[in-house]
N, C-alpha and C positions, 0 to 999 in steps of 0.2 A: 675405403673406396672413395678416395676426393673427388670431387667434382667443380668442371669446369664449365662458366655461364656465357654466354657468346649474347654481347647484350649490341641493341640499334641503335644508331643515331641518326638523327638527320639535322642539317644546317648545325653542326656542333651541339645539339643537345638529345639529350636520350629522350626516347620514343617509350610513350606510355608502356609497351609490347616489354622493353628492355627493363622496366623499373617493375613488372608483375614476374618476368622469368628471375627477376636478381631475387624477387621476392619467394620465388618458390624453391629457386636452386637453393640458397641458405637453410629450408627449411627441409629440402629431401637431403643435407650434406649433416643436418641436426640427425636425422633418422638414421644416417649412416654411419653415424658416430665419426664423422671426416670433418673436412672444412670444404667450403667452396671458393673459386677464384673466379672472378670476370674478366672477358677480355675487352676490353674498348677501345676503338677505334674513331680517330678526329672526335674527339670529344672535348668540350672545353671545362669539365670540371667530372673528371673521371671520381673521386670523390664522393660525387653522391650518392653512388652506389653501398658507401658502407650506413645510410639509413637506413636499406634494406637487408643490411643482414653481411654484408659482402667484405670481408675484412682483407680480400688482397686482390688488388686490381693490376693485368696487367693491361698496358697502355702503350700503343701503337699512335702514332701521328706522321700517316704520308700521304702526300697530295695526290699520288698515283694510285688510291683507295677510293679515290671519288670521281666518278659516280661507283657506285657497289658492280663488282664483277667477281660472279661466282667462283670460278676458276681459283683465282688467286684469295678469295676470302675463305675458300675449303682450304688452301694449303698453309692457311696464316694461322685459322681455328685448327688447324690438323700439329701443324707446330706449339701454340699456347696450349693444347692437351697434353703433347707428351712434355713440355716445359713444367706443367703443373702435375703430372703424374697421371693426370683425370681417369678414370674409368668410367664417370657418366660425364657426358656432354650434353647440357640443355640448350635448346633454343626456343623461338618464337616458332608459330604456325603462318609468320607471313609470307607472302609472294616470296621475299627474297630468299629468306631460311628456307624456305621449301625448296626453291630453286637448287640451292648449295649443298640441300643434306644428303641426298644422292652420293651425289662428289666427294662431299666429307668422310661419309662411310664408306666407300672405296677406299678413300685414302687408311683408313683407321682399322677397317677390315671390321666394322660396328655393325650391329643390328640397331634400324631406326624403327620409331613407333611416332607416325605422327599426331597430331589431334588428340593429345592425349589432356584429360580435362580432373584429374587429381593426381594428389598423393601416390605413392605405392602402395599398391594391397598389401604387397611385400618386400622387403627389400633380400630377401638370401629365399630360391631366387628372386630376383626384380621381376614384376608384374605389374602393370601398371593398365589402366584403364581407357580407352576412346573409345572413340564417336565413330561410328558405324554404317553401312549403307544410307550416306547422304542425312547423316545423322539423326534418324529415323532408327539407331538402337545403340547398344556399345560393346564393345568388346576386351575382357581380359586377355592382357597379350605377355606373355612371356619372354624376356632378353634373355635369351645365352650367352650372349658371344662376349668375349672379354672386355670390349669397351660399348658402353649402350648410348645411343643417342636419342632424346626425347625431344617432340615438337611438343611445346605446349598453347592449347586453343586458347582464343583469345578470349579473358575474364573468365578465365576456367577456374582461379586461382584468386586473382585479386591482386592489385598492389598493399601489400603492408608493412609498414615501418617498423624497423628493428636493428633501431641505431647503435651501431660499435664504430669506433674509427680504422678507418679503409688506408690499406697502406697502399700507395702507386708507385708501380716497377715499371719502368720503359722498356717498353719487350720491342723487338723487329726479328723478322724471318728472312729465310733465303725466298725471296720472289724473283725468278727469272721471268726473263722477256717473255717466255714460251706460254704465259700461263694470263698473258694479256693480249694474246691472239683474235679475241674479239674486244671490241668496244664500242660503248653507247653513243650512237648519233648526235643522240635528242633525247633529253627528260622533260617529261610534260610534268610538274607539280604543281600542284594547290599551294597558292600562298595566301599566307591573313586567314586562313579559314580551316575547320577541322576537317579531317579526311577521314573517309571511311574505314580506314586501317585501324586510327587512333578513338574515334567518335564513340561515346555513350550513348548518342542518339545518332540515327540515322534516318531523313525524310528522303521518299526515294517517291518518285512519279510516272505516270505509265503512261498507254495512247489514252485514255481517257480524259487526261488536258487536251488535247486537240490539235494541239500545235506548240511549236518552242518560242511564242511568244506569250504564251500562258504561264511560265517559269519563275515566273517573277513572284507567285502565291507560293509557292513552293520553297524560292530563296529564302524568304520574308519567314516564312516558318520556323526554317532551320536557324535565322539568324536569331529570333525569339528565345530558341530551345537553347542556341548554343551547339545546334547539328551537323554532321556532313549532307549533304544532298546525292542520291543516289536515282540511279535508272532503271525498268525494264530493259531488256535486248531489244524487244521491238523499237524502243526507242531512240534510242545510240545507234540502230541499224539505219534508222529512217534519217539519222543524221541531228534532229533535235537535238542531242546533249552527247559530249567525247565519250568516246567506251570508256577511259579511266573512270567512269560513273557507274558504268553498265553492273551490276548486282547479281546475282545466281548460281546456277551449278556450273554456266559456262563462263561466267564474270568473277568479280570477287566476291568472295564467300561475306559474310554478314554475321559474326555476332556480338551485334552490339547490347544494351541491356534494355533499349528500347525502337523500334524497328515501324515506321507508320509508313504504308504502300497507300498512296492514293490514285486513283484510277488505272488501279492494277488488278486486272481478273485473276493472277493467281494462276499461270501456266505450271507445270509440274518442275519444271527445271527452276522456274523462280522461287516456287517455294523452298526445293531441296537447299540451294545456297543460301536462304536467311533462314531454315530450320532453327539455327545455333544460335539467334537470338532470343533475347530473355521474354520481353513482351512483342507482340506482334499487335496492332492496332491499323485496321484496314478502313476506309474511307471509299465508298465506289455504290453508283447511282444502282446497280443490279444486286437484286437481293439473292440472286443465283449464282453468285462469282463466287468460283471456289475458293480464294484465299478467306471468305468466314468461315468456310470449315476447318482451318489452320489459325484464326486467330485469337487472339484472346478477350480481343474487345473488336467491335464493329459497329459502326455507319454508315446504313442505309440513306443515303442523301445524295444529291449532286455537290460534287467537290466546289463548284465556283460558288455555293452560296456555304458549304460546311467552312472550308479552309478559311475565308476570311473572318467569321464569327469566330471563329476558331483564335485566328491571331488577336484579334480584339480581347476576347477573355483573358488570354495569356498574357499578354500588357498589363490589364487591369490588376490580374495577380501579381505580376511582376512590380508593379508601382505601389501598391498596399504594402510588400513586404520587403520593401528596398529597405 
């Protein structure tokens, strides 16, 4: 049962998301007694995918692939499947993969499981494990159908190294005009800074800063930690910060391995989308705000005097241990 990894890029290099799926395909392809292949796309060193495990890559380079358009990237990954045999088809849990794997399973006539956050409980049949009612529980899920397709959640798994040398095949598909019926206006991206897709940390700020000239405590943080900077709704609603920021059950989801909400009461819908992060650490002047019932650390303080003793300590430790 070979399997095929559908790993991301962005700006030519692969996306943290694409180097933990190479990492986990290789290792559910071990349990299968198979091999696994990657497919990559505009990538400028397809190659380093065989760190993780990945001993055959095949490798697409076309300009009419960028920006990402689900249509045509379901029919490219629907082709690199049957090219490689695949019976399981892994991907990420992000925006884009989710987007496509619809599409793809149509095309492949697949049962998908998304969120899915380990190994196989089994592999004859395939069972495998997610995250559940706003991941607030999990669920064993059962694949029937002859080819299965797996989301896997983000840091469910881990990136780990498991160097063989990666052979690269230049693969290309039949993409007609038909399947680029839409396209993208406008991409708003984050440049120079970590994004909430990729982030191990994520500092995210509510109305309790007061206004979007308060933001600047908030930058200062994440740029200390190394973090994305993330939103409440009400926030990105009110206009203060782009919804690409906005965070929750109606924004983007959140599991990074460490998650700090300041002047965030902790709405139900905010909590449900960072659930899936690993620490939660809240910051907010009301000792009655619901996100301390969801967190795992908390202070009770006003944000304008925690946050910047906050960044000063973090310096200081950062300069002791340079």
């Amino acid at each position: 049962m070979s399997v095929l990894v559908y790993t991301e890029s962005e700006n030519g290099k692969f996306r943290k998301n694409a180097l933990e799926v190479a990492s986990y395909g290789s290792e559910v392809a071990r349990l299968l007694g198979s091999s696994a292949t990657a497919l990559s796309i505009n990538n400028e060193n397809p190659s380093q995918l065989g760190d993780y495990g990945i001993a055959s890559v095949l490798e697409v380079t076309d300009e009419a692939l960028d920006p990402f358009n689900a249509n045509a990237y379901a029919q490219l990954v629907a082709d690199a499947a049957a090219q490689a045999g695949a019976k399981v088809v892994i991907l990420s849990s992000s925006a884009d993969a989710k987007f496509m794997a619809g599409l793809l399973a149509g095309k492949l006539k697949a049962g998908y499981v998304p969120n899915v956050v380990g190994l196989p409980e089994s592999t004859s049949p395939l069972v495998v494990r997610r995250t559940a009612f706003s991941n607030k529980g999990f669920a064993n899920t059962k694949i029937l159908t002859d080819i299965k397709i797996i989301g896997l959640s983000k840091n469910a798994f881990g990136v780990v190294e498991n160097k063989v040398e990666a052979k690269v095949e230049a693969f290309s598909a039949s993409l007609d005009s038909s399947l680029f019926s839409t396209a993208s206006v406008e991409v708003d991206k984050v440049v120079g800074k970590a994004t909430i897709a990729d982030a191990d940390i994520v500092v995210s700020g509510g109305r309790g800063l007061k206004g979007p000239e308060n933001w600047g405590m908030i930058e200062e943080l994440a740029d200390v930690l190394g973090a994305a900077t993330a939103c409440s709704k009400p926030v990105s609603d009110l206009g203060w910060r782009p919804h690409s920021e906005h965070v929750g059950q109606t924004g983007k989801p959140v599991a990074s391995n460490l998650y700090i909400a300041i002047g965030i009461s902790g709405a139900i819908q905010h909590l449900a989308g960072v659930n899936a992060a690993k620490t939660k650490v809240v910051i907010n002047i009301d000792p009655e705000a619901p996100f301390f019932k969801a967190a795992d650390y908390g202070i009770v303080g006003d944000a304008f005097e925690v946050v910047p003793e906050l960044i000063e300590k973090l310096k200081e430790f950062k300069a002791q241990n340079a």
